[in-house]
C-alpha positions in Angstrom: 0.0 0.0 0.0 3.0 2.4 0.4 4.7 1.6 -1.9 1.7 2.7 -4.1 1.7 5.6 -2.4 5.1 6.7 -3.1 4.5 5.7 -6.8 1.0 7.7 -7.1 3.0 11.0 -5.2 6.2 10.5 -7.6 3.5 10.8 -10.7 1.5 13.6 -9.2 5.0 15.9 -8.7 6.2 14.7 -12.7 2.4 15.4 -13.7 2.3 18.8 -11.6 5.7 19.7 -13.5 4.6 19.1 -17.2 1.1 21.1 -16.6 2.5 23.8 -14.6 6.1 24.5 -15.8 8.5 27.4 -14.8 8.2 25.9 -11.1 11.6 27.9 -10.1 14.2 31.2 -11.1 17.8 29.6 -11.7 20.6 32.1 -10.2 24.4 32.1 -12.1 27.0 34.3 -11.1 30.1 34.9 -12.5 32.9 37.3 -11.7 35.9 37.5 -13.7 37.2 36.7 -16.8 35.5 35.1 -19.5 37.2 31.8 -20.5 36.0 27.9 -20.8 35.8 27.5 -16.6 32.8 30.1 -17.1 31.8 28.5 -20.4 31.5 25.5 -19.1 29.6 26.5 -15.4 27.0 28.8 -17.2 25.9 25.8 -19.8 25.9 24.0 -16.9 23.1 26.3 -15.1 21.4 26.7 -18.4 20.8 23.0 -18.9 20.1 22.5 -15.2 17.2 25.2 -16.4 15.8 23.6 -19.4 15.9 20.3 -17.5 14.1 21.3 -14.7 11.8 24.0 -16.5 12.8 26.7 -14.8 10.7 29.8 -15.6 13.9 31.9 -15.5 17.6 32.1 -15.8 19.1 35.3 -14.3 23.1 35.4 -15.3 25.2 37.8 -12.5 28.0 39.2 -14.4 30.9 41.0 -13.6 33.3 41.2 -16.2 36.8 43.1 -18.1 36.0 40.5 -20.8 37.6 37.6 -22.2 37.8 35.2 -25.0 35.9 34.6 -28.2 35.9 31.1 -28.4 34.4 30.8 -24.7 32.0 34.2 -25.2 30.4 32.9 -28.2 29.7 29.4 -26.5 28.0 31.3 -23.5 25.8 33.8 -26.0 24.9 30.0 -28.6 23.8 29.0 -25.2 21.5 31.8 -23.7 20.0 32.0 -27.7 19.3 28.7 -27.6 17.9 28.7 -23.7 14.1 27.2 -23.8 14.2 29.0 -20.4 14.2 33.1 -20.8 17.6 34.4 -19.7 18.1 37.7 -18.0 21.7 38.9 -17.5 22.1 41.4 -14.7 25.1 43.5 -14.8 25.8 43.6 -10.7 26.5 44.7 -8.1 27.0 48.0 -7.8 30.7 48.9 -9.3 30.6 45.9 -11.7 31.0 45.7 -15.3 30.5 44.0 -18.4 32.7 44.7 -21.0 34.3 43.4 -24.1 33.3 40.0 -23.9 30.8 40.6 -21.7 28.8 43.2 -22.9 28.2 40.5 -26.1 27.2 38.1 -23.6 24.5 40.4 -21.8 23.3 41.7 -25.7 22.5 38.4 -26.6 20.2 37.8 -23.4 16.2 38.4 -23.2 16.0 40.9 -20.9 19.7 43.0 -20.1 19.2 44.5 -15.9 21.9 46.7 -14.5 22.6 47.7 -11.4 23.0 51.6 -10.3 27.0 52.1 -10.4 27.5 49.7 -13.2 29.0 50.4 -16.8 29.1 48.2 -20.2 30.7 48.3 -23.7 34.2 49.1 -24.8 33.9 45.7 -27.1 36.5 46.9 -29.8 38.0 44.2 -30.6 41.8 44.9 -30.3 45.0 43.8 -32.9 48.4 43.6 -31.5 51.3 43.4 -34.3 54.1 41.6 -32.9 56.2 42.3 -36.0 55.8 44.8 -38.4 55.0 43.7 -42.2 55.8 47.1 -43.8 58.2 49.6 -43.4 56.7 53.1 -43.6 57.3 54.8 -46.5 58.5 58.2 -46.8 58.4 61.2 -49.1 56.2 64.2 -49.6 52.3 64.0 -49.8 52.7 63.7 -53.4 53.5 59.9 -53.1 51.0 57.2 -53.4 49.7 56.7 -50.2 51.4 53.6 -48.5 50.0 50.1 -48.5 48.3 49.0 -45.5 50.2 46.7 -43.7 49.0 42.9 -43.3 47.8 43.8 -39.6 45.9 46.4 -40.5 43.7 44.6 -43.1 43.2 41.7 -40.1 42.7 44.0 -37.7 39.9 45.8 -40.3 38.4 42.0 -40.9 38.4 41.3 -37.3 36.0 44.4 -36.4 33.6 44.1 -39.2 33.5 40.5 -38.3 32.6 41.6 -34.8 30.4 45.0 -36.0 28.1 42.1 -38.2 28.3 40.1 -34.7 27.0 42.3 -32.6 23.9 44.1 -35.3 23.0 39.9 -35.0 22.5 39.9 -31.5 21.0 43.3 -31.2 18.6 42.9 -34.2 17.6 40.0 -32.5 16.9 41.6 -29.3 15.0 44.9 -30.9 17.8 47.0 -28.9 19.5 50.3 -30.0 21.7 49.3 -32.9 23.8 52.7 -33.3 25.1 52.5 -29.8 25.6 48.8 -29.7 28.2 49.1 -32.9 29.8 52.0 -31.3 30.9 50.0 -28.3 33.0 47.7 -31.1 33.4 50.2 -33.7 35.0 53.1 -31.4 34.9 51.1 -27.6 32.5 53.4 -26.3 31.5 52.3 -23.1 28.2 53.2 -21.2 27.0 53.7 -17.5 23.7 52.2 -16.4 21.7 55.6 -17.3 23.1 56.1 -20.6 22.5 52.2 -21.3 18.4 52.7 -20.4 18.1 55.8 -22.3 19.9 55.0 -25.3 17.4 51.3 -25.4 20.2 49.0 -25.0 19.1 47.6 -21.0 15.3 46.8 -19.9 15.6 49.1 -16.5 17.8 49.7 -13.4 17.6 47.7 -10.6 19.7 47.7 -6.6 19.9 43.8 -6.7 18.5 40.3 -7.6 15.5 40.2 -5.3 14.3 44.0 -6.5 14.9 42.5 -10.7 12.6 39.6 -10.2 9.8 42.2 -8.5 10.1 44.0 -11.6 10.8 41.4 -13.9 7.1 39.7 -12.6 4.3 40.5 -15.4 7.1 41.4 -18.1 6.6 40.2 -21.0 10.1 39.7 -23.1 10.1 38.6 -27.1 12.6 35.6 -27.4 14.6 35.1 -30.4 12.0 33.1 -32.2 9.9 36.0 -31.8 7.4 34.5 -29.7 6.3 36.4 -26.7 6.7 35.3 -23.3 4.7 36.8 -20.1 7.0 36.5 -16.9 5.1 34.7 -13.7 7.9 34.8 -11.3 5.9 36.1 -7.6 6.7 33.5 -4.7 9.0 31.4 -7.1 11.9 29.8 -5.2 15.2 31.3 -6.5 17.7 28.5 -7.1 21.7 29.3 -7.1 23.6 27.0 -9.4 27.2 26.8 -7.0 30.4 26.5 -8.9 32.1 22.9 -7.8 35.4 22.4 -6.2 36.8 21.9 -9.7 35.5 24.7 -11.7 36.7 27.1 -8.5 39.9 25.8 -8.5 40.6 25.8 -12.2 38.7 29.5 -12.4 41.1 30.6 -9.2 44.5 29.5 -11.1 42.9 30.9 -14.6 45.5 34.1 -14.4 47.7 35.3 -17.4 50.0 36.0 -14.4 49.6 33.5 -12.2 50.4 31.1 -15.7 53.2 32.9 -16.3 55.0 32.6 -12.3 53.9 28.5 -12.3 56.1 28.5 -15.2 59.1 29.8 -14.0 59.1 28.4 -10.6 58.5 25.3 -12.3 61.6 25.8 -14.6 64.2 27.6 -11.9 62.7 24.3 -9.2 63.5 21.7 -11.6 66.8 23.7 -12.8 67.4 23.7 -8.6 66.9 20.4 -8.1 68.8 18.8 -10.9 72.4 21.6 -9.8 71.9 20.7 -6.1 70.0 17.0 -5.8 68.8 15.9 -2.9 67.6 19.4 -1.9 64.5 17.8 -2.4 62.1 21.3 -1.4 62.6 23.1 -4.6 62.2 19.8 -7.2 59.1 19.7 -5.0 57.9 22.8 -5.2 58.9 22.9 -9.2 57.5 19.7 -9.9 53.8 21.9 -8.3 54.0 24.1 -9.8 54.5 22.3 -13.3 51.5 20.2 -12.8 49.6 23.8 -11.9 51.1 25.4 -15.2 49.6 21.9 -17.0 46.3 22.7 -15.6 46.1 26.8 -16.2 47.2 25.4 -19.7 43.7 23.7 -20.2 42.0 26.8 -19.5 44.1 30.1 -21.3 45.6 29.6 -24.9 48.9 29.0 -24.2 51.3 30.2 -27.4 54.4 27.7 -27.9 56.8 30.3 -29.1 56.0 32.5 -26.1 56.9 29.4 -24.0 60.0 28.5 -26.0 61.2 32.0 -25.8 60.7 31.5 -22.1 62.8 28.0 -21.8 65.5 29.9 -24.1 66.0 32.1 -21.4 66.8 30.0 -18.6 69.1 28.1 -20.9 70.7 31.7 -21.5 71.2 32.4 -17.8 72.9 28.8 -17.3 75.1 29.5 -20.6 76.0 32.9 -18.8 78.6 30.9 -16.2 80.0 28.5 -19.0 81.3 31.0 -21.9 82.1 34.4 -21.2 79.9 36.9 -23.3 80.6 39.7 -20.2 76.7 39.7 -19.5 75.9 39.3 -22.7 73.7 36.6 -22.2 72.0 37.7 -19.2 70.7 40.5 -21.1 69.5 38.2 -24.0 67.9 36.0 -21.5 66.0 38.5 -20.0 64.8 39.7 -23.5 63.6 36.6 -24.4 61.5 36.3 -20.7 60.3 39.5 -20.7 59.0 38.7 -24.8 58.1 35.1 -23.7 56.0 37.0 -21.0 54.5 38.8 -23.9 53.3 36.0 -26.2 52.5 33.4 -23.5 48.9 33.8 -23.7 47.5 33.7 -27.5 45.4 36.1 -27.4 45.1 39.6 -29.1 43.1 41.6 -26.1 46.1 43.4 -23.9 43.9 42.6 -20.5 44.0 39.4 -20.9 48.2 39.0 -21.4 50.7 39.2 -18.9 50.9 42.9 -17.6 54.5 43.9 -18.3 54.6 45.5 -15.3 54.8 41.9 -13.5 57.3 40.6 -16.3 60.0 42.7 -15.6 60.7 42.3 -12.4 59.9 38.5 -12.4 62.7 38.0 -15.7 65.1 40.4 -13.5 64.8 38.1 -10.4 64.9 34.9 -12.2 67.8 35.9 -13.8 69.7 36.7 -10.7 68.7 33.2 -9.2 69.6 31.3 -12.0 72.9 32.7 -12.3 73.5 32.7 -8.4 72.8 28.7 -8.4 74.7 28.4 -11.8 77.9 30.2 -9.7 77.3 27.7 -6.5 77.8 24.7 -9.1 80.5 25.6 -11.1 82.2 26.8 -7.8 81.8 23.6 -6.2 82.8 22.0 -9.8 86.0 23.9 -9.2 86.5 23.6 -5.5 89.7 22.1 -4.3 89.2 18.2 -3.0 89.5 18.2 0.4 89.5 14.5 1.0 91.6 11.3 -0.2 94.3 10.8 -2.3 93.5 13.8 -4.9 94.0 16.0 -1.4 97.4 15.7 -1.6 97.6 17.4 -4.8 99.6 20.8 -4.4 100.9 19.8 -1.1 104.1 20.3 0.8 106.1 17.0 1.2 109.8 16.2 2.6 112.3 14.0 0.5 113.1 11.0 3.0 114.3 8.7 -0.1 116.0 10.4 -2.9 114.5 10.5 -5.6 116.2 8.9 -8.7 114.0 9.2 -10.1 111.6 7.4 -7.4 111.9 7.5 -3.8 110.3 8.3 -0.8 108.6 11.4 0.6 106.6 12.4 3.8 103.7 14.6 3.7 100.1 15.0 6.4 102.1 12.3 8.7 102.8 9.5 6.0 105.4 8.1 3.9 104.3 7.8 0.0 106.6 6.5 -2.7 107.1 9.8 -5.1 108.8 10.1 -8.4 109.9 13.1 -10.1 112.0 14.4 -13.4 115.2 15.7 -11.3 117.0 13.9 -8.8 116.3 15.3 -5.6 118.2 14.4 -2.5 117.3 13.5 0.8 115.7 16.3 3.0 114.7 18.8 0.0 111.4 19.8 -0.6 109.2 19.1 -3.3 105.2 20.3 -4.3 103.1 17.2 -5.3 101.8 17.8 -8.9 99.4 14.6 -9.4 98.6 11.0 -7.8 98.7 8.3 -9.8 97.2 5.0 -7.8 100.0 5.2 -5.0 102.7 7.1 -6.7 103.2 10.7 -6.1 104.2 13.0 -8.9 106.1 15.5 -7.3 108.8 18.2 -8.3 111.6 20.2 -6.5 109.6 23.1 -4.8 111.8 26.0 -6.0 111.2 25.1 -9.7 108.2 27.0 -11.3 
């Protein structure tokens, strides 16, 4: 009898859910950049939506931007969403911007908080090396050729100008301003974003957007319209896991960049002094950490070459002498390793040069430090056994002629040497050989 029960209550709930959907509001928040940790947590909370027929999905975002690849995942997601998606820019003193500001245009209904601003999506080309030298001459020339970067970098923002009038022709939202924000990065505080169309309203938090957002009625990208019933629905937060945290934490153009080179001057450590054991350790971490950043930012293989080229430089530094030379190439090739580590073309998202310099000047003085302990050590008179005896004082007891017998640290050692040296003389011992000592008379240079 129960068990029936159970079975009847079971159907009831699945029944109640078909005939009365939109049972719950799904929360997802995400602060920082935008790369496949956030890709992968907000599909997440967006199937966890459609799954569960959630009557809405409200996105928290906080922003400077981040990658294509991972944006346009997030904004195939929300567009495809059965479940209406709201993106609330938020708190107060957040942003959405480059990456972001695509992400909340592509939404159903864009919210943002008082204190908020959004836009400056130009997207940004970064020549590394120029393809054209500037030509020169008086205006009378032909006008010079662009230069291969400039054409890309032209593609690359009509690509994203044709982008954005999608997502914004889909929404019905101000166009003009939308293509400004890529066209000429113009970025816009919550105020100018409501009167120029491209938000729904203004609101302090969460709890005060789904008051207002109860009774709207948005137009999805299908064009059918959808009236919001969201008064005394639970709100549901979808909570990162350990795993997507951890990853999201270590997800840092810097951070990458420092796992690397503790990993390489650990490793270098370990291999110059073994049995140190702490900084193999320690290396060997932070290799494994630099593995795993490496899933999540684009890592570029000649930034990271340049990078192991300049720890071989600073080890080269203490085995030929190039008078710093190489120290000074080294660091060039960190600090332009530094540069090109991340494969991207947005500056926020690189290493800030302002961290590589010092961290390329400090590595360079370690590395050369532990290079000097070796090759000091490599050099180091032996102290101990036979080879001890080399460049010691001994006293002829034997002559030699041209063996005999010398005493030296309290022992008597058969000695040979070119001269015949008599008894009581003394001699400087140039070599060992097994038990014979190589000596010669100590007066002779």
């Amino acid at each position: 009898m129960m068990k029936k029960l159970y079975i009847s209550t079971v159907m009831l709930f699945f029944t109640a859910a078909l005939i009365f959907p939109g049972s719950k509001i799904i929360l997802i928040r995400w602060e920082g950049m935008i790369h496949n940790v956030a890709s992968s947590y907000i599909e997440k909370g967006l199937e966890r939506a459609d799954k569960e027929n959630a009557e809405l999905v409200i996105f928290e975002l906080n922003t400077p931007g981040g990658y294509s690849d991972s944006m346009e995942l997030i904004i195939r997601k929300i567009m495809g969403s059965k479940v209406p998606v709201a993106v609330f820019i938020g708190p107060s003193g957040a942003k959405a911007a480059s990456a972001g500001f695509f992400i909340a245009m592509s939404a159903d209904a864009v919210i943002m908080a008082p204190g908020t601003n959004t836009g400056a999506a130009h997207p940004v080309m970064i020549p590394i090396i120029p393809t054209s030298l500037p030509s020169g001459g008086d205006s009378g020339e032909k006008p010079k050729e662009k230069t291969q970067d400039e054409i890309m970098g032209e593609k690359v923002l009509k690509d994203s100008v044709a982008y954005m009038k999608s997502l914004v022709g889909a929404r019905k939202r101000n166009i003009d301003l939308a293509v400004k924000a890529v066209s000429d990065s113009d970025s816009y505080t919550a105020d100018e974003a409501l009167k120029g169309g491209l938000i729904d309203f203004i609101a302090n938090s969460v709890d005060e957007l789904i008051s207002r957002l109860d009774g709207y009625t948005i137009t999805r990208v299908n064009g059918q319209k959808v009236t919001l019933d969201l008064k005394g629905k639970p709100v549901e937060i979808i909570e990162m896991g350990w795993k997507e945290n951890f990853l999201s934490s270590i997800a840092n153009p810097t951070l990458i960049f420092l796992f690397l080179i503790i990993a390489a001057v650990g490793i270098y450590a370990e291999f110059t002094h073994p049995g140190a054991i702490l900084p193999g350790t320690i290396g060997f971490i932070s290799l494994i950490l630099f593995f795993f950043a490496a899933q999540i930012l684009p890592i570029n293989i000649i930034g990271l070459l340049l990078i192991l080229t300049a720890i071989v430089l600073f080890i080269l530094e203490f085995k030929v002498v190039s008078f710093g030379l190489l120290t000074v190439g080294g660091i060039v090739c960190m600090i332009l390793g530094g540069i090109l580590l991340i494969n991207t073309q947005q500056p926020e998202l690189r290493v800030p040069i302002i961290a590589i310099i010092p961290i390329a000047a400090a590595v360079a003085g370690i590395v050369s430090f532990l290079t000097y302990l070796v090759i000091k050590s490599i050099r180091k008179k032996v102290v101990t056994g036979s080879q001890a005896l080399v460049g010691e004082e001994a006293v002829v007891t034997v002559a030699l002629a041209p063996e005999g017998k010398v005493f030296v640290q309290g022992e008597i050692w058969n000695a040979t040497g070119d001269d015949r040296i008599k008894k009581d003389e003394k001699v400087v011992i140039e070599r060992v050989d097994e038990m014979m000592l190589h000596v010669r008379r100590k007066d002779k240079g």
